[in-house]
C-alpha positions as YAML, in Angstrom:
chain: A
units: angstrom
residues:
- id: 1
  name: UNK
  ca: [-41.70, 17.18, 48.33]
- id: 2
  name: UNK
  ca: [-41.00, 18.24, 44.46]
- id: 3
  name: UNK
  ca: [-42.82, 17.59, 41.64]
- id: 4
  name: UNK
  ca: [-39.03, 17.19, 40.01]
- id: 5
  name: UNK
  ca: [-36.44, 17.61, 41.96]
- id: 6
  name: UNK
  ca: [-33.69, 18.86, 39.72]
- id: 7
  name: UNK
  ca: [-31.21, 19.53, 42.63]
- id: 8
  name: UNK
  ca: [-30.78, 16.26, 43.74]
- id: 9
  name: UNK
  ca: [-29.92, 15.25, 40.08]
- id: 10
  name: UNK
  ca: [-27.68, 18.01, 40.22]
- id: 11
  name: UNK
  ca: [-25.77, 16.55, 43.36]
- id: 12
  name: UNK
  ca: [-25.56, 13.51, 40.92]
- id: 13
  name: UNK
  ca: [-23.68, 15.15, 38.67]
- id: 14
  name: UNK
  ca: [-21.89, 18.52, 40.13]
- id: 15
  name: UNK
  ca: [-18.33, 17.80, 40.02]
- id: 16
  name: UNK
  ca: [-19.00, 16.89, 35.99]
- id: 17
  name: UNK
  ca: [-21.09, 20.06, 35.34]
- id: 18
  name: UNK
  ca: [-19.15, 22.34, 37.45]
- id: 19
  name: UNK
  ca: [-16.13, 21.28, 35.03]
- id: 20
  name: UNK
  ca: [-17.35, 21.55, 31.96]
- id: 21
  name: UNK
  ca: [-18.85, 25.02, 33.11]
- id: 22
  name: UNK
  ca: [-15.58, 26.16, 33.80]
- id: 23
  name: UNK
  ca: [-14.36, 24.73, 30.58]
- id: 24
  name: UNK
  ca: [-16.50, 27.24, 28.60]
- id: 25
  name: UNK
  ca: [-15.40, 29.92, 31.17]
- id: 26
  name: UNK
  ca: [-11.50, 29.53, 30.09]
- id: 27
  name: UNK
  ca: [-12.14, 29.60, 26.50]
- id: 28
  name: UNK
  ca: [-14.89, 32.11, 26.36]
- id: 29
  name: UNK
  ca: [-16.66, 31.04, 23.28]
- id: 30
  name: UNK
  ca: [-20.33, 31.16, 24.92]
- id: 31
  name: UNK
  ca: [-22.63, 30.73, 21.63]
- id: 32
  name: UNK
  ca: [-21.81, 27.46, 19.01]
- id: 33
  name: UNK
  ca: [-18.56, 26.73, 20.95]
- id: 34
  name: UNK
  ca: [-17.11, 23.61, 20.46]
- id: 35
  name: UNK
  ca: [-19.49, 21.97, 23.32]
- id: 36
  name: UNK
  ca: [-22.25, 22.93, 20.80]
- id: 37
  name: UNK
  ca: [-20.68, 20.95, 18.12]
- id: 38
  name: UNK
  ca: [-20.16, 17.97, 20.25]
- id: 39
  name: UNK
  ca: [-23.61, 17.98, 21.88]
- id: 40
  name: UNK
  ca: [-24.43, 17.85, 18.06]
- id: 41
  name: UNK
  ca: [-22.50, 14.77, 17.24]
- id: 42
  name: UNK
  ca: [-23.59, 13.15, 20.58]
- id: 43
  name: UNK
  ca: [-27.43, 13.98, 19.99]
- id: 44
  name: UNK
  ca: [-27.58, 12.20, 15.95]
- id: 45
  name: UNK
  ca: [-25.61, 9.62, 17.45]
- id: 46
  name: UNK
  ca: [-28.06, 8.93, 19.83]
- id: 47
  name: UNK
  ca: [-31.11, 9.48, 18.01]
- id: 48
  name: UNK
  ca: [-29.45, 7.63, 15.13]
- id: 49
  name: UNK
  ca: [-29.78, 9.89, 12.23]
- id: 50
  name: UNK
  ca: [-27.13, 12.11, 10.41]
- id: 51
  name: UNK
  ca: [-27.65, 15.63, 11.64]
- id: 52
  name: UNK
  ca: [-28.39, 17.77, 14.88]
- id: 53
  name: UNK
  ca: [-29.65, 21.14, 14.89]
- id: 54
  name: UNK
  ca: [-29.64, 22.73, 18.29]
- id: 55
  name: UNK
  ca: [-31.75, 25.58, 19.13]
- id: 56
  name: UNK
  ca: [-32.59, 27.88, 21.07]
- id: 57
  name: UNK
  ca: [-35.80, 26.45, 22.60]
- id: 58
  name: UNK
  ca: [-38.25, 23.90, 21.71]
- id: 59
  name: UNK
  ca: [-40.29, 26.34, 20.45]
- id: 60
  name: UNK
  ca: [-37.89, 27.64, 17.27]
- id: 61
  name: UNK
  ca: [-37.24, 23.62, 16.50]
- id: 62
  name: UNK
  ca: [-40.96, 23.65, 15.51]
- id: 63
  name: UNK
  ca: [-40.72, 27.24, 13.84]
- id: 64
  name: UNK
  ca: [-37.44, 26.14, 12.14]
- id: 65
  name: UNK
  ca: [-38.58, 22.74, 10.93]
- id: 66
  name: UNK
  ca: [-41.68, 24.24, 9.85]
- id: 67
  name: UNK
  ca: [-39.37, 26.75, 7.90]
- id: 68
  name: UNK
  ca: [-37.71, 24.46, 6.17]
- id: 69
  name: UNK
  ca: [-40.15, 23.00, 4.42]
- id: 70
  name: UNK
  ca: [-41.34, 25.87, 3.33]
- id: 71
  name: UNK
  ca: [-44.94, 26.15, 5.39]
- id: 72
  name: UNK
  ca: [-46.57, 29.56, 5.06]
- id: 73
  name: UNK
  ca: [-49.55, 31.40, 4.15]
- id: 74
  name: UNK
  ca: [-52.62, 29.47, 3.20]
- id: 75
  name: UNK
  ca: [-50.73, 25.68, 3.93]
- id: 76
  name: UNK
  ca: [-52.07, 23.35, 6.51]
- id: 77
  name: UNK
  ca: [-51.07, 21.26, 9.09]
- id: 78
  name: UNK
  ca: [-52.26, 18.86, 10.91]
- id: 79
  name: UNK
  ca: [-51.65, 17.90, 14.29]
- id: 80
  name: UNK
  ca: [-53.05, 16.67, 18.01]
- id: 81
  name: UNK
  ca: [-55.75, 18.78, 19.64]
- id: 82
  name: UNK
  ca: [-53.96, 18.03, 22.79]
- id: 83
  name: UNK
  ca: [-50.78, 19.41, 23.53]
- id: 84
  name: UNK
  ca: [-49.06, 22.29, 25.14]
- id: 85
  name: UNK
  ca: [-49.82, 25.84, 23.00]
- id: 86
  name: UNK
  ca: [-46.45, 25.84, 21.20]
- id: 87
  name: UNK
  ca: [-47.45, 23.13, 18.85]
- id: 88
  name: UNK
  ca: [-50.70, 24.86, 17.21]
- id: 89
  name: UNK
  ca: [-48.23, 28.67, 18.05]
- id: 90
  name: UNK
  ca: [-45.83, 27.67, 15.94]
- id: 91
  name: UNK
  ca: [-48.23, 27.00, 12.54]
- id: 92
  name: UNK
  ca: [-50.36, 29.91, 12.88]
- id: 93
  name: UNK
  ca: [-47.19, 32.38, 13.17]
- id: 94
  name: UNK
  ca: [-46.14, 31.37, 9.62]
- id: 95
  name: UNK
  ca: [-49.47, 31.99, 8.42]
- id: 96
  name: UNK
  ca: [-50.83, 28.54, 7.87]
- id: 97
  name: UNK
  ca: [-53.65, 26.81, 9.73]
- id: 98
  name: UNK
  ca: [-53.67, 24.16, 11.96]
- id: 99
  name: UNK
  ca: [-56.01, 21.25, 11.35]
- id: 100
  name: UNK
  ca: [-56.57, 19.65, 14.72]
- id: 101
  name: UNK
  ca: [-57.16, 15.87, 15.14]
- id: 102
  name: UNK
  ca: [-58.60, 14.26, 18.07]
- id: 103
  name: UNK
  ca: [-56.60, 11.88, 20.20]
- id: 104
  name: UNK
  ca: [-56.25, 8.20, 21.21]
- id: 105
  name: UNK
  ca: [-58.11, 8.19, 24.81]
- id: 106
  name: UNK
  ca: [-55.51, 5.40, 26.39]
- id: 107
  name: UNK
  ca: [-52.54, 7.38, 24.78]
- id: 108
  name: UNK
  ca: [-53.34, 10.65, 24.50]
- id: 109
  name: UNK
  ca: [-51.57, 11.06, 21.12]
- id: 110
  name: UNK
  ca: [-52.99, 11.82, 17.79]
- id: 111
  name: UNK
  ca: [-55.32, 8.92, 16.77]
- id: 112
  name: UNK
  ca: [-53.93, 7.72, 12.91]
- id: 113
  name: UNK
  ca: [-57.29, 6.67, 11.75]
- id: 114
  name: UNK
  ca: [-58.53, 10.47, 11.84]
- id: 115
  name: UNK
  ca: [-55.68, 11.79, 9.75]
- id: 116
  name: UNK
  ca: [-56.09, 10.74, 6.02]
- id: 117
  name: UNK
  ca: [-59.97, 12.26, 5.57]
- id: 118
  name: UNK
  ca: [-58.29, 15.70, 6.78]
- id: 119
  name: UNK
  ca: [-55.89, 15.60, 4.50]
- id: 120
  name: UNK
  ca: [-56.73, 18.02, 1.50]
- id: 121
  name: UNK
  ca: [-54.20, 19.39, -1.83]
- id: 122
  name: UNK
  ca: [-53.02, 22.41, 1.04]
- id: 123
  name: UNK
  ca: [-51.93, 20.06, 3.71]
- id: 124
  name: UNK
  ca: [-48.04, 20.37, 3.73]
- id: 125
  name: UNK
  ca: [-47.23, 18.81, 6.93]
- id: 126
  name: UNK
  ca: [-48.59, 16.46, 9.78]
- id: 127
  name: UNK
  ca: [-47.06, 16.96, 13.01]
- id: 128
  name: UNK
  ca: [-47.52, 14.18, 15.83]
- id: 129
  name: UNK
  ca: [-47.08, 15.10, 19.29]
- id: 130
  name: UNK
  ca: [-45.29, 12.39, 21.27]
- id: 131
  name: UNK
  ca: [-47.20, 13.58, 24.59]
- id: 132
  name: UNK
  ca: [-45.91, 12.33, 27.95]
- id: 133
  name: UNK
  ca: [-42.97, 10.97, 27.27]
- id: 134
  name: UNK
  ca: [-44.82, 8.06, 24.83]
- id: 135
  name: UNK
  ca: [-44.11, 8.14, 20.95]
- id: 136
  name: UNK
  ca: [-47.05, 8.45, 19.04]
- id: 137
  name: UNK
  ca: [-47.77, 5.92, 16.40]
- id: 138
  name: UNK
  ca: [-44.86, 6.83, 14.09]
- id: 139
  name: UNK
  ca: [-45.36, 3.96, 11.68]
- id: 140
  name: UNK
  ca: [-49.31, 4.23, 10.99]
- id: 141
  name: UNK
  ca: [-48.43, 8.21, 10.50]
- id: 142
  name: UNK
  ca: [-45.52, 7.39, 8.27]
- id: 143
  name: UNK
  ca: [-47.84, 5.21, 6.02]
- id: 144
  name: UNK
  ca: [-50.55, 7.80, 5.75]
- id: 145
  name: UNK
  ca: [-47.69, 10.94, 5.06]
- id: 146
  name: UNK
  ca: [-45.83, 8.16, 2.42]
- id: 147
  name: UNK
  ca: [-48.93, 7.62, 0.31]
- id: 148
  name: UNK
  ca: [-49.75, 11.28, 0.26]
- id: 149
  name: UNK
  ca: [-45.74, 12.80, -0.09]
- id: 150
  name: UNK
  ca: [-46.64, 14.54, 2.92]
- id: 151
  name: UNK
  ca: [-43.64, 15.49, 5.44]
- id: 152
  name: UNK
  ca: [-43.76, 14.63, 9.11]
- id: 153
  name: UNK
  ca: [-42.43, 16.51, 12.00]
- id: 154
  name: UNK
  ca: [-42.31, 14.36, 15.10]
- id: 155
  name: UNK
  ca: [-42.79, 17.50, 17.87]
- id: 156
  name: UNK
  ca: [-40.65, 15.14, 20.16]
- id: 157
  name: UNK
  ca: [-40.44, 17.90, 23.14]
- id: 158
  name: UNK
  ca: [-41.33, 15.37, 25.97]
- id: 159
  name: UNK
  ca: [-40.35, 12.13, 24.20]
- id: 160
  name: UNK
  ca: [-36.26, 12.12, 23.68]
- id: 161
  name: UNK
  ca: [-35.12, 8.28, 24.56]
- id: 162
  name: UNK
  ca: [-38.39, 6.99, 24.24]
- id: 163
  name: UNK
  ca: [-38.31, 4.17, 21.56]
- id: 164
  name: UNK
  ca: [-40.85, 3.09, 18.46]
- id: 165
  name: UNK
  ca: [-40.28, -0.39, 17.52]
- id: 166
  name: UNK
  ca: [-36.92, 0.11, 18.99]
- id: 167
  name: UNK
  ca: [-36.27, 3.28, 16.76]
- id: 168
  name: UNK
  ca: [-35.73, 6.60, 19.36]
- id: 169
  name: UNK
  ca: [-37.94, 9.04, 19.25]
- id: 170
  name: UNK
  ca: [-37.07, 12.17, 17.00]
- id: 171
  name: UNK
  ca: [-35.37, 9.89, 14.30]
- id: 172
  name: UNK
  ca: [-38.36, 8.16, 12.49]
- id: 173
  name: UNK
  ca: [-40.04, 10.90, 10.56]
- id: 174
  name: UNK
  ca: [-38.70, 13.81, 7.85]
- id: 175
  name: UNK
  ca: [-37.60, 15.96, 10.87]
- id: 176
  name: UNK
  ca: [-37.84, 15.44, 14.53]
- id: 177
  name: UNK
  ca: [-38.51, 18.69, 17.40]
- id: 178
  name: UNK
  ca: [-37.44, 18.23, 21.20]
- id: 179
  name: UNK
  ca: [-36.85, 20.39, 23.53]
- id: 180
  name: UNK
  ca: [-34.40, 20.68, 26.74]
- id: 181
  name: UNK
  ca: [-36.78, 22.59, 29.05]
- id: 182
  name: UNK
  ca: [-35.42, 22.23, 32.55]
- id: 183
  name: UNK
  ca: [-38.59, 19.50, 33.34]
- id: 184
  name: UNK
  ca: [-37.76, 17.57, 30.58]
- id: 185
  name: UNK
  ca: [-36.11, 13.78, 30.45]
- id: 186
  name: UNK
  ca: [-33.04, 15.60, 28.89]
- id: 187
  name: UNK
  ca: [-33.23, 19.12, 30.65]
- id: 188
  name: UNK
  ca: [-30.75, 22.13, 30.71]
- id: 189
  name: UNK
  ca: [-30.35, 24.86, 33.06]
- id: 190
  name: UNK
  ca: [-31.85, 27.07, 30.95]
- id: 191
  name: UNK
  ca: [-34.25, 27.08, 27.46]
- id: 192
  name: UNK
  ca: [-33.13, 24.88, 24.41]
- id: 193
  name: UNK
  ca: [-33.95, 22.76, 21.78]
- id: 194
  name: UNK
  ca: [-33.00, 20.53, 19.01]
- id: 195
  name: UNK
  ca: [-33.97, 19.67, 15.32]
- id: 196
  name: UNK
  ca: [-33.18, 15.88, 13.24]
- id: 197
  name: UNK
  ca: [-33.34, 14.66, 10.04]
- id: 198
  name: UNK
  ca: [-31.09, 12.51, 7.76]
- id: 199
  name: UNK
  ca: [-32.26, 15.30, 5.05]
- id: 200
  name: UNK
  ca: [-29.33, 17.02, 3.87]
- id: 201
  name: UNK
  ca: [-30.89, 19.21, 2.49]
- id: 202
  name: UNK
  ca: [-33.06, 20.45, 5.56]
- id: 203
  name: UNK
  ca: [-30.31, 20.03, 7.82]
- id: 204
  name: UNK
  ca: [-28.54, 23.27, 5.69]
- id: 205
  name: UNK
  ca: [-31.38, 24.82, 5.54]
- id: 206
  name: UNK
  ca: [-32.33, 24.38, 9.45]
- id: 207
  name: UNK
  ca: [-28.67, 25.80, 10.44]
- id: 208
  name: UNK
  ca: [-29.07, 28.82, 8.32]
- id: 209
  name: UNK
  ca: [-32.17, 29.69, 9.58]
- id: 210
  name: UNK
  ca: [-30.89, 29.59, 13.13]
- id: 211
  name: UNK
  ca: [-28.07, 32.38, 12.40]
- id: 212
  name: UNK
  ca: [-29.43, 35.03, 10.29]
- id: 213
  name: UNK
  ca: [-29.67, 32.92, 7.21]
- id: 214
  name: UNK
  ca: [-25.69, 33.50, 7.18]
- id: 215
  name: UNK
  ca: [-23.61, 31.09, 5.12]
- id: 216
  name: UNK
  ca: [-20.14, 32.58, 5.73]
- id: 217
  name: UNK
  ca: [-19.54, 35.47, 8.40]
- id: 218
  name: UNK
  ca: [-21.61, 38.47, 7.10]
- id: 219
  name: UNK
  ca: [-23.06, 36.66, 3.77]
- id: 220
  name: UNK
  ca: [-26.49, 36.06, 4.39]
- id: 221
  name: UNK
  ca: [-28.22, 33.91, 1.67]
- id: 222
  name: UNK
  ca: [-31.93, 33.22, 3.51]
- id: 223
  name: UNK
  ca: [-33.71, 35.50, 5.93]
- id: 224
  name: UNK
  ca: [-33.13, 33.65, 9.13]
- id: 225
  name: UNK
  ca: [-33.58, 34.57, 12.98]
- id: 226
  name: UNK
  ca: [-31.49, 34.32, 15.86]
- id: 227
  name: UNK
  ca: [-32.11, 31.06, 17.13]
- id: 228
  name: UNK
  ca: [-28.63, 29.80, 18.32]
- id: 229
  name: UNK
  ca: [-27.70, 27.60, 21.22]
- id: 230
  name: UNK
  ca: [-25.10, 28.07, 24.84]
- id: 231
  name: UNK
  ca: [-21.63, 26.88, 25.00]
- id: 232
  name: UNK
  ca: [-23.07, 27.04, 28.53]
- id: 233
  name: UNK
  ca: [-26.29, 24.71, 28.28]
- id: 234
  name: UNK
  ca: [-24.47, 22.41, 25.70]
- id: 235
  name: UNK
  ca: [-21.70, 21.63, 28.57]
- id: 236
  name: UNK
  ca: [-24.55, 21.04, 30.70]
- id: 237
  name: UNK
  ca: [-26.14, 18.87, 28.73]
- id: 238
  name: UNK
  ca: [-23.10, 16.95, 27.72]
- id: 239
  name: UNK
  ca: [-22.68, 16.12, 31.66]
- id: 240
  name: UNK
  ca: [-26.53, 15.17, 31.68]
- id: 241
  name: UNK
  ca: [-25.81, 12.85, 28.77]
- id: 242
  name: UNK
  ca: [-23.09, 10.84, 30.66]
- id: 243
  name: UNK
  ca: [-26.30, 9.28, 33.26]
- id: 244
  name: UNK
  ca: [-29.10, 9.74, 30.75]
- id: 245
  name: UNK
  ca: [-29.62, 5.76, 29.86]
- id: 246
  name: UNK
  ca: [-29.53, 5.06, 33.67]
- id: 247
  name: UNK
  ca: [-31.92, 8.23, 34.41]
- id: 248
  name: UNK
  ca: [-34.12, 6.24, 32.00]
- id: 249
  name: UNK
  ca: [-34.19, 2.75, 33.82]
- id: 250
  name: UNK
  ca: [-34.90, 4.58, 37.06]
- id: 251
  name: UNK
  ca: [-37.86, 6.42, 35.54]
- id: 252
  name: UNK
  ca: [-39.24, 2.66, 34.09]
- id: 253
  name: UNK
  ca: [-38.83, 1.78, 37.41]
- id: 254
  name: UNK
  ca: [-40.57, 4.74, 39.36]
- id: 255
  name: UNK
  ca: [-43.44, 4.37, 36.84]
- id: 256
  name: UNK
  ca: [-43.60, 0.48, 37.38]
- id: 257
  name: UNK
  ca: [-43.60, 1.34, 41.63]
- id: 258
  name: UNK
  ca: [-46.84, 3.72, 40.45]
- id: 259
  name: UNK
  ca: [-48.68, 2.07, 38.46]
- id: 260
  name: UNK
  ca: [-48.52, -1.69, 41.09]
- id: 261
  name: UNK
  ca: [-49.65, 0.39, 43.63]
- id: 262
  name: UNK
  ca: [-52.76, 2.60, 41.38]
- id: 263
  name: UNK
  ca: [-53.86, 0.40, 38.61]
- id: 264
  name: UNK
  ca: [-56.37, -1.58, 40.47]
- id: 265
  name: UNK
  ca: [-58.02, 1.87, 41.69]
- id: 266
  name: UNK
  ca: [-57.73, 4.62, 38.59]
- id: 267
  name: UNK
  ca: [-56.19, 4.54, 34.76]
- id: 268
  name: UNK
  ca: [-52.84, 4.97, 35.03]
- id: 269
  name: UNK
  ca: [-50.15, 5.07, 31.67]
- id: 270
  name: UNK
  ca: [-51.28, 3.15, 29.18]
- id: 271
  name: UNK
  ca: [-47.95, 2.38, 26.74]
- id: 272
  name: UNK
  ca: [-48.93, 1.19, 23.16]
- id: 273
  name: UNK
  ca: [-47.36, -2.20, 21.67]
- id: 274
  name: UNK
  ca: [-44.29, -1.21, 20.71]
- id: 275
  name: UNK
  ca: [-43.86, 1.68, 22.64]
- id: 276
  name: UNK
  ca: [-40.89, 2.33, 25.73]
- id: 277
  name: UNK
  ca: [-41.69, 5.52, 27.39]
- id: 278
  name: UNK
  ca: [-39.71, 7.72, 29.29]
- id: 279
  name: UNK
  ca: [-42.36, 9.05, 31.32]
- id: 280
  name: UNK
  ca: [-42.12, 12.69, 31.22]
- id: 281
  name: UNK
  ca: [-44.82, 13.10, 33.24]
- id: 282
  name: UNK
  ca: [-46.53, 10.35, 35.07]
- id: 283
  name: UNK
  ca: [-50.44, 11.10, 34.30]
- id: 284
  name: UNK
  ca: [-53.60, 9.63, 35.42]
- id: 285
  name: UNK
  ca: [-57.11, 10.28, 34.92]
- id: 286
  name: UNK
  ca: [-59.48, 10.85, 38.03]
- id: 287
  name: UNK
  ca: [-63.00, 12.47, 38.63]
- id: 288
  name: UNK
  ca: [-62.94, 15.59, 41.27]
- id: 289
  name: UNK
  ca: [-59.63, 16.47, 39.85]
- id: 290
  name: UNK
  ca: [-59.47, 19.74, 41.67]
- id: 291
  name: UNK
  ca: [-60.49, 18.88, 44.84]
- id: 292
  name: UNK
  ca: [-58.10, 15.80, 44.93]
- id: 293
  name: UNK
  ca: [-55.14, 18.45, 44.00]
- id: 294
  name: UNK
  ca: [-56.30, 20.85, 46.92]
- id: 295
  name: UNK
  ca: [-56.07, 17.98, 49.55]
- id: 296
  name: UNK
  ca: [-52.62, 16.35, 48.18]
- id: 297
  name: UNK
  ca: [-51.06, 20.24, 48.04]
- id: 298
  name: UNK
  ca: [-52.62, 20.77, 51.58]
- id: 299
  name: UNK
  ca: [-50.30, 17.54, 53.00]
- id: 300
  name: UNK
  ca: [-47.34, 18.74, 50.80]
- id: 301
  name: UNK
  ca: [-47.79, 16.45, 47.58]
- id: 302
  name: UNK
  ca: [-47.51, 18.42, 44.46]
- id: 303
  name: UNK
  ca: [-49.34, 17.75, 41.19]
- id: 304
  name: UNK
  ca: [-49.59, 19.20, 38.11]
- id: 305
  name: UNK
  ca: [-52.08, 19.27, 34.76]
- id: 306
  name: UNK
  ca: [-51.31, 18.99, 31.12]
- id: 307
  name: UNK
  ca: [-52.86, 20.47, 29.72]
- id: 308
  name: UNK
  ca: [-56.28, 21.99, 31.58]
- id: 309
  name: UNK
  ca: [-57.29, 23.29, 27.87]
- id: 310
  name: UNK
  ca: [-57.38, 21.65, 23.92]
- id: 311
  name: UNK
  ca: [-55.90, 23.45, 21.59]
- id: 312
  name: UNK
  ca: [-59.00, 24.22, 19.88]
- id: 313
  name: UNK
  ca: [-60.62, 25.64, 23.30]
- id: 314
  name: UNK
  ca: [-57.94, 28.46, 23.01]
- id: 315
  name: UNK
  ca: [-59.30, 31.87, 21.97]
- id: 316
  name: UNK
  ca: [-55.86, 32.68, 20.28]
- id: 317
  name: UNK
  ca: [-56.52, 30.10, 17.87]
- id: 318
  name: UNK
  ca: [-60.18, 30.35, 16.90]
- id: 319
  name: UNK
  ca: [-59.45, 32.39, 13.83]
- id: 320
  name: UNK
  ca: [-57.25, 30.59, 12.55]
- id: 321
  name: UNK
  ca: [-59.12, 27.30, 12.23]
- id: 322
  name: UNK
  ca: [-61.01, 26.05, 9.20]
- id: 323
  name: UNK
  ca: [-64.23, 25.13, 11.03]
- id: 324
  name: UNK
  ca: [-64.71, 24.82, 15.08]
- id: 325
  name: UNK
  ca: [-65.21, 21.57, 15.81]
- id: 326
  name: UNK
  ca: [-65.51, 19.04, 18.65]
- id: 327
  name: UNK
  ca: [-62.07, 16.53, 19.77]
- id: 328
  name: UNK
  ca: [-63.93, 14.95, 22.33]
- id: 329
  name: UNK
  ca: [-61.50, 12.38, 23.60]
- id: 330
  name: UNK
  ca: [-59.02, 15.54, 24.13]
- id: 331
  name: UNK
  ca: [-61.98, 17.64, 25.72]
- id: 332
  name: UNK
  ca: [-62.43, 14.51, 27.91]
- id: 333
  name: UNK
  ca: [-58.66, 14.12, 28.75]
- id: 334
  name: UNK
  ca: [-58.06, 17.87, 29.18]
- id: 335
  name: UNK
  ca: [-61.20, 17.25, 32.43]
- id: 336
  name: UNK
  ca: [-59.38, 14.50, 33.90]
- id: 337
  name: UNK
  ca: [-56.05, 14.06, 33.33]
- id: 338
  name: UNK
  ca: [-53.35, 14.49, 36.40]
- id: 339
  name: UNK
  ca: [-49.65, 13.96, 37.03]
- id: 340
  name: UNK
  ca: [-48.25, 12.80, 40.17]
- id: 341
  name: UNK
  ca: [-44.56, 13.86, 41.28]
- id: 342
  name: UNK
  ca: [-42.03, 12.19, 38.71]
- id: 343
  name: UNK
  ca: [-38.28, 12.27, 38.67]
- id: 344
  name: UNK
  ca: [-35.87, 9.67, 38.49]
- id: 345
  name: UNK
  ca: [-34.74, 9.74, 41.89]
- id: 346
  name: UNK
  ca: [-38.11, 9.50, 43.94]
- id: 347
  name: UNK
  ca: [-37.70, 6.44, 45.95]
- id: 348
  name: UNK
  ca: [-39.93, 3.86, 47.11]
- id: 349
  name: UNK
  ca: [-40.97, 5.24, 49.95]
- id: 350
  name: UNK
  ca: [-41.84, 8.61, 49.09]
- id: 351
  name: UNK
  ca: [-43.90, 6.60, 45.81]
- id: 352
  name: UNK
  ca: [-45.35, 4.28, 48.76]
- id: 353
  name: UNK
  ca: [-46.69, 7.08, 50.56]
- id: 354
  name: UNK
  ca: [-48.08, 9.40, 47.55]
- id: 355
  name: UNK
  ca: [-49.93, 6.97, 46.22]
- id: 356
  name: UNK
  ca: [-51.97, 6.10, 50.07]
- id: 357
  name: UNK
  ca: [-52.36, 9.38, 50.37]
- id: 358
  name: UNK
  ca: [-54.09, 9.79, 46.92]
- id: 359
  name: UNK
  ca: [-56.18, 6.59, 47.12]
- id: 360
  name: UNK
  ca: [-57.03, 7.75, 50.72]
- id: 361
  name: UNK
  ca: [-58.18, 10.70, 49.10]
- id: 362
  name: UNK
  ca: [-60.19, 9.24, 46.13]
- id: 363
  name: UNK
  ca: [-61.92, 6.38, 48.10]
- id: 364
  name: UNK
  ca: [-63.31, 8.94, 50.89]
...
């Protein structure tokens, strides 16, 4: 068994990808080709806002949204204290500090009532994190940034489809950061990532960054990086597109055949009013984590933990904070939490028999 099985959603799609691969083969233009442009246009379609940056990884979307709005030396920005390393990585390396905030303990996303009294005259961004596939609370964070003029960067990395109030995920907020990580709900064969905004402004800004800072060919009017995406993984992705929505019901429903069979036993997902996730990652909490992971690996059940560590538990942060403090909801979480195998094409079955095997294991 897989904890994702990418190859059988690869079977789902081969004669598709295998085509539009060979497209980019005959014309040859591997980097912004046209399949970059239309992934564009697809991607603000879908999210419903005016302009699509792609990227490189999910990584530079942070680092170039960042960019744009001009973060730097001596800013701050807050964010969750729970979330993979690349949110808090991508502050400190332009010289600002993060300012951590603890996090919802049924959500696991940045809890809105913490934000406002950690807001001080050198916070120049807040920057949610939409953890497991479930938007954080977009319109609470709106209505803090909007009274302050603050800018909001949704890091959206495991959240694309997801929905707020039936606004998607990445569209609700100044910019929004995903990422197409192979594990991800929209996943490439390969590293990328994508920036939105309706901002005009930041959208320019955002696509000169990614090439050099180049305007025309050779005339270079910011200092930029290269941070460009595959004709290659666009094509990919463009194929991927054509199944997402019903990759999305089938993930509702895998969740759904979960959480019947475990939420008299454990805490499974809890999904905020409002809220459709896509389930990224299908996470529980249990006590004798580690142990319960040895004897599902030891019968062939995979399982994996995000995140083992808070941000502010990770020595390559510590100097970089204001003050050490406690998040003990994400201290908590980062002790407990577990996800189970999760793809949109685990059946009932193999759900059926995961989840005896786990409550077999738990109720010894």
């Amino acid at each position: 068994m897989k904890f994702i099985d990418l190859s059988r959603q690869y079977h789902q799609i081969k004669n598709t990808v295998n085509k539009k691969i060979q497209n980019v083969l005959n014309h040859g233009q591997y980097i912004m080709g046209p399949e970059v442009e239309e992934l564009e246009q697809r991607l603000s379609a879908w999210v419903g806002v005016r302009h699509c940056i792609t990227l490189s990884n999910g990584t530079m979307a942070l680092l170039v949204a960042l960019l744009a709005l001009g973060i730097g030396s001596g800013d701050e920005v807050i964010t969750s204290s729970f979330s993979f390393f690349a949110t808090a990585e991508a502050i400190i390396f332009l010289g600002a500090k993060p300012v951590f905030i603890d996090i919802n303990p049924h959500a696991y996303n940045i809890e809105p009532s913490q934000i406002e009294p950690m807001i001080t005259k050198q916070t120049k961004a807040i920057v949610p994190v939409s953890l497991y596939g479930q938007c954080s609370n977009i319109t609470k964070i709106n209505a803090i940034a909007h009274r302050y003029e603050i800018p909001v960067i949704e890091d959206g990395a495991q959240s694309l489809g997801a929905t707020h109030w039936g606004r998607q995920s990445c569209g609700m907020t100044t910019i929004g950061c995903t990422s197409f990580f192979p594990s991800k709900p929209l996943g490439c064969y390969g590293d990328g990532g994508a920036c939105f905004t309706n901002d005009d402004i930041l959208a320019e800004k955002m696509r000169l960054i990614r090439d050099h800072g180049q305007k025309t060919r050779c005339f270079h009017v910011k200092i930029g990086l290269n941070m460009r995406f595959d004709s290659l993984k666009a094509a990919i992705l463009l194929a991927k597109l054509e199944i997402f929505q019903n990759e999305l019901e089938c993930r509702q429903r895998v969740a759904k055949w979960y959480s019947q069979k475990l939420s008299d036993y454990l805490v499974t997902p809890y999904i905020e009013n409002g809220n459709v996730s896509v389930f990224a990652q299908y996470t529980i909490r249990v006590e004798r984590r580690e142990e319960i992971r040895r004897s599902l690996m030891n019968i062939g059940i995979p399982t994996a933990v995000y995140y083992p560590y808070p941000l502010n538990k990770q020595p390559a942060v510590w100097n970089y904070l204001q003050e050490k403090r406690n998040y003990p909801e994400a201290e908590f979480a980062s002790k407990q939490v577990l996800s189970l195998p999760f793809h949109p094409y685990l059946t009932k079955e193999q759900v059926d028999y995961i989840c005896k095997e786990l409550l077999r294991t738990i109720l010894i």
